[in-house]
PAZAPA-4460 file (N, C-alpha, C; in steps of 0.05 Angstrom, whole numbers, plus 32768, in hexadecimal, padded with zeros to 4 digits):
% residues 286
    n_x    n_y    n_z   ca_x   ca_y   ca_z    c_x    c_y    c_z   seq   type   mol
   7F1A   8158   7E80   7F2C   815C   7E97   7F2F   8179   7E9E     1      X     A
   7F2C   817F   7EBB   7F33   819C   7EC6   7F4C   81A1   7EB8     2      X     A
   7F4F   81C3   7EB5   7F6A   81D3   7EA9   7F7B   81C8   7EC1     3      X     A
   7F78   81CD   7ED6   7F93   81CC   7EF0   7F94   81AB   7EFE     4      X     A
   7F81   8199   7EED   7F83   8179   7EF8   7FA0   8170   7EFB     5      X     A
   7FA3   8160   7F12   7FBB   8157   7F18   7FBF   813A   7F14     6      X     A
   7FD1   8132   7F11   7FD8   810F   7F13   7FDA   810D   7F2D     7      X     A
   7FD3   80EE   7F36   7FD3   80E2   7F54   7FEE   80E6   7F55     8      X     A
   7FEE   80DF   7F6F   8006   80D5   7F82   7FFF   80B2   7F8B     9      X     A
   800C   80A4   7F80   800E   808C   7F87   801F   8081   7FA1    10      X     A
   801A   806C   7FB5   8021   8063   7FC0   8026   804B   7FC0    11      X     A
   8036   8045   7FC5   803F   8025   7FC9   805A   801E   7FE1    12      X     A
   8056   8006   7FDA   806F   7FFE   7FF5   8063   7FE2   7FFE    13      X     A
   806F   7FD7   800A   8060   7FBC   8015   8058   7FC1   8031    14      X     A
   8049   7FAD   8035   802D   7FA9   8050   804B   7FAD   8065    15      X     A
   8036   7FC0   8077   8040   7FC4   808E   8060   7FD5   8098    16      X     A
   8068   7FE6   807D   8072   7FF4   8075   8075   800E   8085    17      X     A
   8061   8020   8090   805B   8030   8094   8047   804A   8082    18      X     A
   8048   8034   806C   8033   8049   8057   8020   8055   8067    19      X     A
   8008   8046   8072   7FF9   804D   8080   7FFB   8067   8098    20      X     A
   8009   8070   80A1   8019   807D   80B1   8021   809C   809D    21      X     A
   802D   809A   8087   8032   80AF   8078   8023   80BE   8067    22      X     A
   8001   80A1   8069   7FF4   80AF   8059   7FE0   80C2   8069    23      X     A
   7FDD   80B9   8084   7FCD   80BD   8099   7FD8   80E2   8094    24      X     A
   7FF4   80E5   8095   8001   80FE   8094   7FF5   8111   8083    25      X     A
   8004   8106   8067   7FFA   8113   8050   7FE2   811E   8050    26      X     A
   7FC7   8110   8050   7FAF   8112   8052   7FA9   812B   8063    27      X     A
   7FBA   8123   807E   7FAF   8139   8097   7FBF   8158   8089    28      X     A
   7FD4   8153   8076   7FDC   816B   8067   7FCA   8176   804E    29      X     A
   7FC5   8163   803F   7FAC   817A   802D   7FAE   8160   8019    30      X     A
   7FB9   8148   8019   7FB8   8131   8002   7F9D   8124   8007    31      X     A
   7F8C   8127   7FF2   7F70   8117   7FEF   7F77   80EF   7FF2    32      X     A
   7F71   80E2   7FFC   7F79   80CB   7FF4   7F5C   80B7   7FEB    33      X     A
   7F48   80C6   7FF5   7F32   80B7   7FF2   7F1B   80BD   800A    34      X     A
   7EF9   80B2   8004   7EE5   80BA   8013   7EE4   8098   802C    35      X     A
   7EE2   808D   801A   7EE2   8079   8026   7EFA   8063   8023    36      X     A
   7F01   805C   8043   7F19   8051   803E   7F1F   8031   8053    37      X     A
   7F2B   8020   8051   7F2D   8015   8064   7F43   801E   8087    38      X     A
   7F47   8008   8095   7F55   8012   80AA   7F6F   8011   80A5    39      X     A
   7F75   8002   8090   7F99   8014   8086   7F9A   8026   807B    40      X     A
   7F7C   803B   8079   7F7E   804D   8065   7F7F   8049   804A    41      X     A
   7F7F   803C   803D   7F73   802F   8026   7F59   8035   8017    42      X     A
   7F5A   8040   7FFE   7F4D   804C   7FF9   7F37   803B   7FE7    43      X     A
   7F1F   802E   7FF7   7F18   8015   7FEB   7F13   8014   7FC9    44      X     A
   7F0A   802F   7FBF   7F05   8029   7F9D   7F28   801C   7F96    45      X     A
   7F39   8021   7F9E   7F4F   8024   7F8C   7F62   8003   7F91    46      X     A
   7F51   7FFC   7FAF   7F5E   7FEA   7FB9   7F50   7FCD   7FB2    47      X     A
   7F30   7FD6   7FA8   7F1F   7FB6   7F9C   7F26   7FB5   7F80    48      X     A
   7F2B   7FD1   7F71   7F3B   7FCD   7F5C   7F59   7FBA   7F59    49      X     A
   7F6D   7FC4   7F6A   7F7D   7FB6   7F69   7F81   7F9A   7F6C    50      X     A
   7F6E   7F8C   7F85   7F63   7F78   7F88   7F5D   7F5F   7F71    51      X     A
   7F4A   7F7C   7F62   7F3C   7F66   7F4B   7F53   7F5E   7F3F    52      X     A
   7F6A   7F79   7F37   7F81   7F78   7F1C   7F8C   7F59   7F27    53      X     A
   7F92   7F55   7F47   7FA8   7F41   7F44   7F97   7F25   7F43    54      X     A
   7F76   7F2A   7F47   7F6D   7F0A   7F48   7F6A   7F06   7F29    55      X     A
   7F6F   7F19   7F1B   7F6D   7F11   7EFC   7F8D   7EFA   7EF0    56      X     A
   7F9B   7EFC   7F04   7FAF   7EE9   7EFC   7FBB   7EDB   7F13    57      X     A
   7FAB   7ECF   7F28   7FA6   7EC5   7F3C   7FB4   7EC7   7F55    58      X     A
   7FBC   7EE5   7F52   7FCF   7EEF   7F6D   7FB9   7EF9   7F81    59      X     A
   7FCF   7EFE   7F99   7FC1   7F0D   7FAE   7FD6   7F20   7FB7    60      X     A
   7FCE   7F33   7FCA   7FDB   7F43   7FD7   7FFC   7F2E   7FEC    61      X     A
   7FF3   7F1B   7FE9   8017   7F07   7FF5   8014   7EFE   7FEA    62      X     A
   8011   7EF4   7FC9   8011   7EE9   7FB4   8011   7EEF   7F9E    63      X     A
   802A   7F12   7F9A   801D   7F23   7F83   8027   7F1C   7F61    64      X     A
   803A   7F0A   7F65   8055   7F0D   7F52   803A   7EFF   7F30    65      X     A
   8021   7EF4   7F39   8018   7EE8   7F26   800E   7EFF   7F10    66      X     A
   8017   7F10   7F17   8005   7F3B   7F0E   8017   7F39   7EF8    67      X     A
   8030   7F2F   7EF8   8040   7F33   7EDB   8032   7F24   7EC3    68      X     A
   8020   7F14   7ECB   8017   7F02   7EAA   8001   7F12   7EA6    69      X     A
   7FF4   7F29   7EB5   7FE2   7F3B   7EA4   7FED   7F49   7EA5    70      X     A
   800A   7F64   7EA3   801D   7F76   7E9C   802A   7F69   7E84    71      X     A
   802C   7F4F   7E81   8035   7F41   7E69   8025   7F3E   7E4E    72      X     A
   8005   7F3C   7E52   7FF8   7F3D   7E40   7FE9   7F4E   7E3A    73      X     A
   7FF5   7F55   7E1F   7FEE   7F7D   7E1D   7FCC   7F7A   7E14    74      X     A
   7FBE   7F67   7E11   7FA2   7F68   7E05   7F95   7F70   7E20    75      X     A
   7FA2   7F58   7E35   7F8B   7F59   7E47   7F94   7F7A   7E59    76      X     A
   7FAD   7F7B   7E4F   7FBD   7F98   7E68   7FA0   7FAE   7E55    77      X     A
   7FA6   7FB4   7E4B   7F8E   7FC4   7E3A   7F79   7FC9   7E41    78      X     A
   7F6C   7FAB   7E3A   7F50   7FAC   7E4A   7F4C   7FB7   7E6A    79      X     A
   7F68   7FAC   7E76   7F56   7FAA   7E90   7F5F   7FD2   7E95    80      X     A
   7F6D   7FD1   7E8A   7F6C   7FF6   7E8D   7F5E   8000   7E80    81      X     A
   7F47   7FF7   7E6D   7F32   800A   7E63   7F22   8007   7E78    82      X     A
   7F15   7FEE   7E85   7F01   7FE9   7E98   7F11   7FFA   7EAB    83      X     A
   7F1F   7FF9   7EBE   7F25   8013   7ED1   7F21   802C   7ECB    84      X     A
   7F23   8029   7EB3   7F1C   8050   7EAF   7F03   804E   7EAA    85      X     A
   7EF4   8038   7E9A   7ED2   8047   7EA4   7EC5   803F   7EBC    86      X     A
   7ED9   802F   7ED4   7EC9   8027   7EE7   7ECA   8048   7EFA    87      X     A
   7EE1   8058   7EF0   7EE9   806C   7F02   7ED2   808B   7EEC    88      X     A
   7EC2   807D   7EDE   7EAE   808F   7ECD   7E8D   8090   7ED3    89      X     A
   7E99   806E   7EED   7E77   8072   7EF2   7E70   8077   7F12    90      X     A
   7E57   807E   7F1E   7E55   807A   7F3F   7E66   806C   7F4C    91      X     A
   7E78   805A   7F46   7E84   8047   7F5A   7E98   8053   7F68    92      X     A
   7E9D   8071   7F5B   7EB3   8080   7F61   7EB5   808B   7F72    93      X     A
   7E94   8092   7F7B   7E8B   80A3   7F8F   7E9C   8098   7FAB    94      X     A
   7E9A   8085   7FB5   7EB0   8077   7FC5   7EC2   807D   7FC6    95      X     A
   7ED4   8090   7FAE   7EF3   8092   7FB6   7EF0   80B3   7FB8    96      X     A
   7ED9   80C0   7FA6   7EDA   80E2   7FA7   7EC6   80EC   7FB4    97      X     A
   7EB6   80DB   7FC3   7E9B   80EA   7FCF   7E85   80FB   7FC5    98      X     A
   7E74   80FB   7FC9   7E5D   8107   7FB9   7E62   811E   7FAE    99      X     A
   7E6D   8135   7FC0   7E6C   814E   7FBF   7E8B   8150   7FA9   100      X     A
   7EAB   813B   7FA6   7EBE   8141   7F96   7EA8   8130   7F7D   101      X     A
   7EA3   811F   7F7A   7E90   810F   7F64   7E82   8123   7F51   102      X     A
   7E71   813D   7F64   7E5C   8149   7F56   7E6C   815F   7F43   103      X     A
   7E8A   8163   7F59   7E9A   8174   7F4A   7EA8   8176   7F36   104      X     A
   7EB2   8159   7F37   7ED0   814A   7F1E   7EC3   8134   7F18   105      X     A
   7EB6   8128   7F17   7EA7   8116   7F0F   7EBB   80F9   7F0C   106      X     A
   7ED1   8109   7F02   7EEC   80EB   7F0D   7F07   80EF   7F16   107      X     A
   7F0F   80DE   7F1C   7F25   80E8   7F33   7F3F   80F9   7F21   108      X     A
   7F3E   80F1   7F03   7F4C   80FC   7EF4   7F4F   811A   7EEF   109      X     A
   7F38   8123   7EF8   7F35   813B   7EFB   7F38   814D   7F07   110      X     A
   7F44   8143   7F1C   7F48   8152   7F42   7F58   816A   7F3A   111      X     A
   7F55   817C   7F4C   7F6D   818E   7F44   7F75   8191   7F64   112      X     A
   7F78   8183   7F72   7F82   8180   7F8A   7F94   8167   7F8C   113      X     A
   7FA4   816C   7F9D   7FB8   8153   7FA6   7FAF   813E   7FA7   114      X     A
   7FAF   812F   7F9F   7FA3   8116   7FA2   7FAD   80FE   7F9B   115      X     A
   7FAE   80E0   7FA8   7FB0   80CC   7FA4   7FA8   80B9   7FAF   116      X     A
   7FB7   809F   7FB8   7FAD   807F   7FCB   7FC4   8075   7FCF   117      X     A
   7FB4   806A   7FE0   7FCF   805A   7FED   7FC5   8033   7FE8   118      X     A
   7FD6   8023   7FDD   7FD7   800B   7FE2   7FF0   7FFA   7FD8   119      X     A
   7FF2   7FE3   7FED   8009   7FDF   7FED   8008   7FC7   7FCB   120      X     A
   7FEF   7FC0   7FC4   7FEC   7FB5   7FAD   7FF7   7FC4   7F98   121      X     A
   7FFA   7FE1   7F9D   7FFC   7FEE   7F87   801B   7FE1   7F7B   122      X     A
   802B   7FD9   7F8A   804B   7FD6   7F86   804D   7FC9   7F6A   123      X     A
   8038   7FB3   7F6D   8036   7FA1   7F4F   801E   7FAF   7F45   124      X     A
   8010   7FBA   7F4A   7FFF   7FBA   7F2D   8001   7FE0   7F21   125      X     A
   801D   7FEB   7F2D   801D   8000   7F2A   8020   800B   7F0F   126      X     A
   8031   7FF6   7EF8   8035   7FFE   7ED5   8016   7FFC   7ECE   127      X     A
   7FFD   7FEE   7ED9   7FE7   7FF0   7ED2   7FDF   800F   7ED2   128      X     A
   7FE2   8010   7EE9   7FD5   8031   7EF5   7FED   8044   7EE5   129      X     A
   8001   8040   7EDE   8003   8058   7ECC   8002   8052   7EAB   130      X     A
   7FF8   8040   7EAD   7FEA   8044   7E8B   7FD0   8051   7E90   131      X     A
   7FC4   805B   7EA8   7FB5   8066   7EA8   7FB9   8082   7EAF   132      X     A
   7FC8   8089   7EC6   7FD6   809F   7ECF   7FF3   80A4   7EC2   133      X     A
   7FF9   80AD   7EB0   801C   80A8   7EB0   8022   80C2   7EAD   134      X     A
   801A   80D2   7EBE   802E   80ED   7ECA   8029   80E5   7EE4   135      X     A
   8025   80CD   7EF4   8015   80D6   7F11   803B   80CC   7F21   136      X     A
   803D   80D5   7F3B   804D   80D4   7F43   804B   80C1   7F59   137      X     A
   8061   80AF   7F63   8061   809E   7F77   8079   80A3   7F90   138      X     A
   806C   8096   7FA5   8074   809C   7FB1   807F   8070   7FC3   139      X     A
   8095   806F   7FC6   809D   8052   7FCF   80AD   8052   7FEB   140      X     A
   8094   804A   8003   809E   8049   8015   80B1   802A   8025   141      X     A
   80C3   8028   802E   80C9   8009   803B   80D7   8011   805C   142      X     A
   80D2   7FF3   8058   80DF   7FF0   8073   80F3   7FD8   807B   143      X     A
   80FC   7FE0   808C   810E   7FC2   808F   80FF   7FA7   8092   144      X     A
   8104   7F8F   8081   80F8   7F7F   807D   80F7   7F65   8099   145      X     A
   80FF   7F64   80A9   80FC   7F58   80CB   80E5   7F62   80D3   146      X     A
   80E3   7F80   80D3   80D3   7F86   80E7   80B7   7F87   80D4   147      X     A
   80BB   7F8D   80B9   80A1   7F80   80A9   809A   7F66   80B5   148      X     A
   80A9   7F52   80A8   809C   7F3C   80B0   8090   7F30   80C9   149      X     A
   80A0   7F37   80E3   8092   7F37   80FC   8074   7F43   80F9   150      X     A
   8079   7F60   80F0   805E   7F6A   80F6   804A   7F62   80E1   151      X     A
   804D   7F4D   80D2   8037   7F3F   80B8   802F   7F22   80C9   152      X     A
   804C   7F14   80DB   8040   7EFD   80EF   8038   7F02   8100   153      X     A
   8037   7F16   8113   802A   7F23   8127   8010   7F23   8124   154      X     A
   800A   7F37   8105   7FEA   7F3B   8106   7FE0   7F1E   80FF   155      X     A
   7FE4   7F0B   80EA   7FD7   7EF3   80E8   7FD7   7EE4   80FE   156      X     A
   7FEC   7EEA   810F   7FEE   7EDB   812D   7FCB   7EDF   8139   157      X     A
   7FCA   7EF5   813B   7FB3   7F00   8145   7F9A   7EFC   8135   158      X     A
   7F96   7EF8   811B   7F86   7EEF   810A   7F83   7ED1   8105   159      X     A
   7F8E   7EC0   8110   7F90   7EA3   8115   7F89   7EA2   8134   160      X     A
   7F8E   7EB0   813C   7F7F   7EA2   815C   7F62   7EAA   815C   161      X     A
   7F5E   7EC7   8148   7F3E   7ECD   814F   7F2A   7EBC   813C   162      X     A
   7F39   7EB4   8123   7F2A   7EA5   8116   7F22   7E80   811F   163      X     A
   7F35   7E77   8133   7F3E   7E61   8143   7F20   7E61   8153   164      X     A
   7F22   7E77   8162   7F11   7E7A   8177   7EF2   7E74   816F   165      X     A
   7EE9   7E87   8150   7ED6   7E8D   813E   7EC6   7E7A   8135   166      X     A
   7EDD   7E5B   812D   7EE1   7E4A   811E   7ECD   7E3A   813A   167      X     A
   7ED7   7E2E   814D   7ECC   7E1D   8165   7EB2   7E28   816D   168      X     A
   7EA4   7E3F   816F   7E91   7E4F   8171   7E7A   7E43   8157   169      X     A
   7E85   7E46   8141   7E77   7E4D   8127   7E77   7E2F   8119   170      X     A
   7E7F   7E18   812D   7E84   7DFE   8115   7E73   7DF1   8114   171      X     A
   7E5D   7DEC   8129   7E38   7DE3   8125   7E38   7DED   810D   172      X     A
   7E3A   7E02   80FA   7E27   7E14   80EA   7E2E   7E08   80CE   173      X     A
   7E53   7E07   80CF   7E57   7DF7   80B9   7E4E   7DE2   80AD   174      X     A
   7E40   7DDD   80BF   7E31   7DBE   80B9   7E19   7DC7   80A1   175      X     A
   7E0F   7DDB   809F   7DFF   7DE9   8094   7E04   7DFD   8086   176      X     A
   7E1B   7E07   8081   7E29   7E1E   8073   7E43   7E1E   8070   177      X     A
   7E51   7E19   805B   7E71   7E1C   805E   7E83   7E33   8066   178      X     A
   7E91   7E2E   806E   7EA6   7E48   8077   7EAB   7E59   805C   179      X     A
   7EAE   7E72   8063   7EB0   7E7F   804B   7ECE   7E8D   8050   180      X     A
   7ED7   7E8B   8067   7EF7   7E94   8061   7F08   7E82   8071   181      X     A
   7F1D   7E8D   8075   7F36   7E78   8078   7F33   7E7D   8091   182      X     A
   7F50   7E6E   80A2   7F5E   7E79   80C2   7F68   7E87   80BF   183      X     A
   7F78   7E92   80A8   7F8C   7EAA   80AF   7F8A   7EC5   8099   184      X     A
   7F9A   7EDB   80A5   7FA1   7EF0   808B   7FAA   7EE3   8071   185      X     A
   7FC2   7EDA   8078   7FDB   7ED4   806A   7FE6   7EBA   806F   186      X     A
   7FDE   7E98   806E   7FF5   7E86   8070   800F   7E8F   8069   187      X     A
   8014   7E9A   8057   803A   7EAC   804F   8046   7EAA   8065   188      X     A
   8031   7EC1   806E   803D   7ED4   8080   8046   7ED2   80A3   189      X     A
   803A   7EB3   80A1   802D   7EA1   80C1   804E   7E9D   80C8   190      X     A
   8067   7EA5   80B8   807B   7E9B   80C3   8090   7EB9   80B7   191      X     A
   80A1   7EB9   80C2   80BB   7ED2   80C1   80C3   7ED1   80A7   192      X     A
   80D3   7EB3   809B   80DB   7EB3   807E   80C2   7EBC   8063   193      X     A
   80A9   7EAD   8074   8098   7EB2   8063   8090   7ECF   805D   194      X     A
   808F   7EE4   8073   808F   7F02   8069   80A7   7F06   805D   195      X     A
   80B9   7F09   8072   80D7   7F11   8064   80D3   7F07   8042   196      X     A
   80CE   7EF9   803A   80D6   7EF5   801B   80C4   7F03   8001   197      X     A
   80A4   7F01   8014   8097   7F15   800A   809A   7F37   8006   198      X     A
   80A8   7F3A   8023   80BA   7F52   8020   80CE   7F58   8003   199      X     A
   80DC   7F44   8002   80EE   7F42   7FEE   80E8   7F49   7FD8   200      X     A
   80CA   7F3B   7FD0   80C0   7F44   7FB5   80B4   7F5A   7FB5   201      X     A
   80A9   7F6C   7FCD   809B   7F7D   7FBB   80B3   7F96   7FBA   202      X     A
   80C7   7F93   7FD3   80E5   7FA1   7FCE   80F3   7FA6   7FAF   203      X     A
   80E9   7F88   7FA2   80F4   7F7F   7F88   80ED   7F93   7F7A   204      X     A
   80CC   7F91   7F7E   80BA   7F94   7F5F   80C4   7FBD   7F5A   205      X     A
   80B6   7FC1   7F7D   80BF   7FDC   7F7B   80D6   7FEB   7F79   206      X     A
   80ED   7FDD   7F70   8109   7FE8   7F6B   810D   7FEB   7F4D   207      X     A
   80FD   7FD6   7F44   80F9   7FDB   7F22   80E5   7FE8   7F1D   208      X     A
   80CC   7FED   7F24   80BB   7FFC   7F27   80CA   801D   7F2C   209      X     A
   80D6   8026   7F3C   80E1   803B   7F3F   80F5   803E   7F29   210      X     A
   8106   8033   7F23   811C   8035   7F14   810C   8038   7EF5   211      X     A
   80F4   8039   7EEF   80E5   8038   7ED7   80E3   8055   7ED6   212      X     A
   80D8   8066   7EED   80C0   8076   7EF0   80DC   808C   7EF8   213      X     A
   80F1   808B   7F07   8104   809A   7F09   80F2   80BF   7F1C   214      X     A
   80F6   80CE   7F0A   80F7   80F0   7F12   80DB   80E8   7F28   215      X     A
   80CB   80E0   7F17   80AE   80DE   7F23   80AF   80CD   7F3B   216      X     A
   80BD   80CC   7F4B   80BC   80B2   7F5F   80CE   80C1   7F79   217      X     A
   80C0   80BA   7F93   80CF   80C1   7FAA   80C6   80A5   7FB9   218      X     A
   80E6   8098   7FC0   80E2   808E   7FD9   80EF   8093   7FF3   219      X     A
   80E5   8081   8001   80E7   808A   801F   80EA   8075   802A   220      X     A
   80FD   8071   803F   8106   8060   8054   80F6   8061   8070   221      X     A
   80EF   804D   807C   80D0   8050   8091   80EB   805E   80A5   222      X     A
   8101   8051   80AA   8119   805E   80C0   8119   8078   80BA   223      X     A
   8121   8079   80A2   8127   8093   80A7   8112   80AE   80A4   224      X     A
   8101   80A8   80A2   80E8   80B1   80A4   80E6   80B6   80BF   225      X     A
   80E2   80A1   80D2   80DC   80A4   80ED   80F7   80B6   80FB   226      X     A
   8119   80B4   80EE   812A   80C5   80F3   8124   80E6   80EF   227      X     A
   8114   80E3   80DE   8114   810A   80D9   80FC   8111   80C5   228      X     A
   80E3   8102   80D2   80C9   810A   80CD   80C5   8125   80C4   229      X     A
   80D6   8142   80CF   80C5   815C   80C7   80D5   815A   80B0   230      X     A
   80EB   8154   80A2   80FB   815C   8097   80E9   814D   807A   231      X     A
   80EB   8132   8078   80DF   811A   8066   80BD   811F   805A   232      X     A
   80B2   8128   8072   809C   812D   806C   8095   814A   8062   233      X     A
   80AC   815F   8064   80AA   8178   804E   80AD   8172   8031   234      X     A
   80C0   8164   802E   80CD   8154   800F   80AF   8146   800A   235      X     A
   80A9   8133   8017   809A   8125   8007   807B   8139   8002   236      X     A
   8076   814E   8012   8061   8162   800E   8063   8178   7FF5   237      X     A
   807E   8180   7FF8   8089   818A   7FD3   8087   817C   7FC3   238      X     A
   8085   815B   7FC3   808B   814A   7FA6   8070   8147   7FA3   239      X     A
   8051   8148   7FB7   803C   8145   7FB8   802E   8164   7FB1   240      X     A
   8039   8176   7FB2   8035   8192   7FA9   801C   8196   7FC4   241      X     A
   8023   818F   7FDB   8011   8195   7FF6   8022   81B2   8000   242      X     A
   800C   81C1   800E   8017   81DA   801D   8011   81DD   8031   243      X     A
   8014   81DA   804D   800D   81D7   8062   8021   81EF   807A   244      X     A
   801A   81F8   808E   8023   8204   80A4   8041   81F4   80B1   245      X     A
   8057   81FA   80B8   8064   81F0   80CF   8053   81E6   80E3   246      X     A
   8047   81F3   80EB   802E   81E5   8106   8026   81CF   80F8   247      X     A
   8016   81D0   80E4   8008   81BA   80DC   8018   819F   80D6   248      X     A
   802B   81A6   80CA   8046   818E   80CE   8050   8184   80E7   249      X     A
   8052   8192   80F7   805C   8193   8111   804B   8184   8121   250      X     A
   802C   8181   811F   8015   8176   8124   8014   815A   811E   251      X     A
   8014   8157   810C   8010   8141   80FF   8032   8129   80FD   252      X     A
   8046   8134   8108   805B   8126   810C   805C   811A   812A   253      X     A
   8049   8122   8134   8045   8116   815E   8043   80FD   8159   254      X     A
   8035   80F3   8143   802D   80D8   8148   8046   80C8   813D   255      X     A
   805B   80D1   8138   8078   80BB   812E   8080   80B5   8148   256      X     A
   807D   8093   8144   8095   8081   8163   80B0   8081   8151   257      X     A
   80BE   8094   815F   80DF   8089   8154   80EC   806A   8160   258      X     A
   80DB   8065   8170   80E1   8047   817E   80DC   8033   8169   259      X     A
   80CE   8039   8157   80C3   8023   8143   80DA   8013   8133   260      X     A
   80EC   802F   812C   80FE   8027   8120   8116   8013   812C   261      X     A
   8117   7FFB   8113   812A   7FE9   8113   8115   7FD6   8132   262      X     A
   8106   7FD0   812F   80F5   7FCE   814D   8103   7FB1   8151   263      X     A
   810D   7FA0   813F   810E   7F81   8142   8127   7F85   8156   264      X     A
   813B   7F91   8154   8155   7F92   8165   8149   7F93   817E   265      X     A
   8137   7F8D   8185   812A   7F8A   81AA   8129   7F72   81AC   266      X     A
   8122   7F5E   8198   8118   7F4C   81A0   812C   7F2D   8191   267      X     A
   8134   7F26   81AB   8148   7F0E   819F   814A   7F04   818A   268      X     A
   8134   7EF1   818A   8128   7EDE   816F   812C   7EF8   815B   269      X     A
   8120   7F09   8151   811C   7F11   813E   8138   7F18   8136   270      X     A
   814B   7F1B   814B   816C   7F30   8140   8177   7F13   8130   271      X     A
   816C   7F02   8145   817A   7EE2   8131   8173   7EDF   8113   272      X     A
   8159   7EE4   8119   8150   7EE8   80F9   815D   7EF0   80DF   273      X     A
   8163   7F0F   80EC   816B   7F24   80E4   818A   7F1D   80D5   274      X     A
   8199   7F0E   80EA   81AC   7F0A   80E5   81B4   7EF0   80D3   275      X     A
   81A4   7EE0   80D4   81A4   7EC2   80C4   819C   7ED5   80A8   276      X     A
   8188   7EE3   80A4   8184   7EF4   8089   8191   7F12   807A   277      X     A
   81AB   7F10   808A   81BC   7F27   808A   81BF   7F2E   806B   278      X     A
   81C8   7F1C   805F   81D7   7F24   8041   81BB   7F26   8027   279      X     A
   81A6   7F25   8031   818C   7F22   8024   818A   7F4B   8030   280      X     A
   818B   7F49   804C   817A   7F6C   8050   8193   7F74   803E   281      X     A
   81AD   7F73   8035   81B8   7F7F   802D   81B6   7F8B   800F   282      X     A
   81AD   7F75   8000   81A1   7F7C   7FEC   8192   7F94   7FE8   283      X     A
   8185   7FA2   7FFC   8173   7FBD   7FFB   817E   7FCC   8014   284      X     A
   8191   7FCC   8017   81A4   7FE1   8020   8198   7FE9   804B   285      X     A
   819D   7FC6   804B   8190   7FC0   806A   81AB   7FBB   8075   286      X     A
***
């Protein structure tokens, strides 16, 4: 390990949170998150890892809660954190540090730059990742759980009509090849209660998750984030040990809609929602 190597910065929070949004920031401030990544920013080594952790006890990303019967069994918790640390010992890594950080640190453990990932998997499989990292610091973003869930039926909304469409096009073929994926993102998620409750849990996991990890841990409210972006995003650039210009902050805060916030209060149905699930947002200080 480098003399000046640092521990990650972990992210978590649940889908559609605004993680994506903060990390976009960070990054454009001097936080490494990865070479290759998907379009939530997602840093794919860290995110097919996570993947694998929850199909090992037959969760998914809206199906995580099954991650506790491998956090429960210390043989297999073991193993599967030795295999992560030599999967992060061989080329596969090159994907998250790029040829030129690869040739340098050879693993991510070694960075001596800011660095971390962002996934919203991390929420549950985060006591994994610090039996591997356990100085690394996290960071737990949320949001009010209405306007989550809209925006998790929204996108499957849109992922059920294109797969609909896909399906009538492509059904000659099945005759000769079976479908290899579903109609939707998320069945969960195809309805308001069904996010909202998924909300609930990963709200859950990450409040005990935080309350574990304590000094080492900053969260953040997506409101009030979008309330006073230069202010939130200096704090969270000191807890990341990033150094950046006023300009360069100032830059990179254009892209906050303060309209976002609380967005469901526009829209009838959803305030009904809101309101039939009143004593539930209250629980996390909604």
């Amino acid at each position: 390990m480098y003399p000046e190597a640092r521990p990650p910065v972990i992210i978590v929070g649940m889908h559609r949170s605004g993680t994506s949004m903060v990390i976009r920031m960070l990054e454009a401030l001097g936080l490494f998150v990865g070479e290759r990544k998907d379009p939530n920013h997602e840093a794919l080594f860290f995110q097919r890892i996570n993947e694998w952790l929850l199909r090992q006890s037959g969760g998914t990303w809206d199906y995580p809660k099954g991650f506790h019967y491998l956090l429960e069994n210390r043989e297999v918790r073991v193993l599967a954190a030795d295999y992560i640390r030599y999967l992060m010992k061989t080329p596969r890594v090159i994907s998250f540090l790029g040829w030129r950080k690869y040739l340098r640190y050879h693993v991510p453990s070694n960075l001596d730059i800011p660095w971390g990932w962002k996934d919203p998997r991390n929420t549950y499989t985060l006591p994994l990742w610090l039996d591997l990292f356990p100085d690394a610091k996290i960071i737990h973003i949320y949001r009010h759980g209405v306007d989550v869930a809209n925006s998790l039926k929204t996108r499957n909304d849109m992922v059920f009509a294109r797969e609909k469409i896909l399906y009538e096009k492509r059904k000659p073929f099945y005759f000769f090849i079976p479908k290899s994926g579903g109609f939707t993102d998320t069945i969960r998620c195809s309805s308001l209660e069904g996010g909202f409750s998924l909300w609930e849990e990963y709200l859950n996991e990450a409040k005990v998750n935080m309350h574990n990890i304590k000094c080492r841990a900053m969260q953040i409210k997506y409101e009030d984030f979008l309330a006073k972006p230069y202010e939130i995003l200096k704090s969270l650039m000191s807890f990341c040990d990033i150094t950046a210009s006023d300009t360069d902050i100032s830059e990179v805060i254009r892209q906050v809609k303060k309209d976002r916030a609380f967005a469901y209060r526009s829209n009838p149905e959803l305030k009904a929602f809101a309101d039939r699930v009143a004593e539930r947002l209250r629980v996390f200080e909604y």
